[in-house]
Every structure is written in C-alpha cells, then in structure tokens.
C-alpha positions, 0 to 999 in steps of 0.5 A: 245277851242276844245269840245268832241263829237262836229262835227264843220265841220257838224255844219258849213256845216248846217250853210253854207248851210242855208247862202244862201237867196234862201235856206233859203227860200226853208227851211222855206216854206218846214217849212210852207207846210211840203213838196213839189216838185220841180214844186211847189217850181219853181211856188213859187221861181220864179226860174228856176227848174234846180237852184231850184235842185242844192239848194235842193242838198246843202241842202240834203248833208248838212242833212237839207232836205230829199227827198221821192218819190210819183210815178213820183214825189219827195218830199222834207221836212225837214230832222229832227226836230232839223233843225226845231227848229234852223230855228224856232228861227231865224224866232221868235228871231231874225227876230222879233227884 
C-alpha cells in the first residue's frame, strides 16, 4: 500500500543512516552534549577524524545532523527535534526491554 504525502525514499535514507553503530553513536551523544566538533567526537570515538567526517557527511545528507561554524571550527548537532524524538524512543523503548 502506497500512502500520499510520504516520502519513503526520505525515511529509508534516515533509517540507513542511523544503521550504522558508529552513527548511531555519534546521534545519541550529539543527543547528550547538544554539540560538538570533530576533535571532541575523535578524543570520545576513539576513531580517526577522517572516518568521523565521512559519518557526519551520511548524516548531514540524510538531514540527521546539521552543522554550524565558530570561528575555525564547526559544530555538529541534531538536525531537528523529530530525529530527537525517533532516537529517543529507541533509546527508552526499545533499548530498555
């Protein structure tokens, strides 16, 4: 069944961005501090800040993440509050069974 109005080519980017553990990670603790750079998110991953870059790229495209810049720095944080709310249920829900 094919609804109106839903764009299932959006919602599968979003979910296929988030399947990865890494992005997922870097979602819940942009959840956690509200924003970042990279430095921080390399020092916290233990990973290095080329393949931390290439994870926020999927996750800018997909409209997860979004990113502003402080001098010579940028910033990274979550896109929107709807994002919020979908990680925060599989944080709570699902996680907690």
């Amino acid at each position: 069944m094919i609804s109106k109005g839903v764009s299932y080519n959006k919602i599968s980017e979003i979910f296929k961005a988030l399947s990865n553990p890494t992005r997922l990670c870097i979602v819940h603790g942009l959840m956690e501090k509200g924003s970042c750079n990279v430095s921080y998110m390399e020092k916290c991953l233990e990973t290095s800040q080329s393949a931390i870059s290439q994870h926020l790229s999927k996750l800018k495209a997909a409209g997860i993440v979004k990113s502003k810049r402080f001098g010579n720095e940028i910033h990274y944080q979550i896109a929107n509050e709807k994002i919020k709310r979908l990680i925060e249920f599989v944080f709570n829900e699902l996680i907690s069974e």
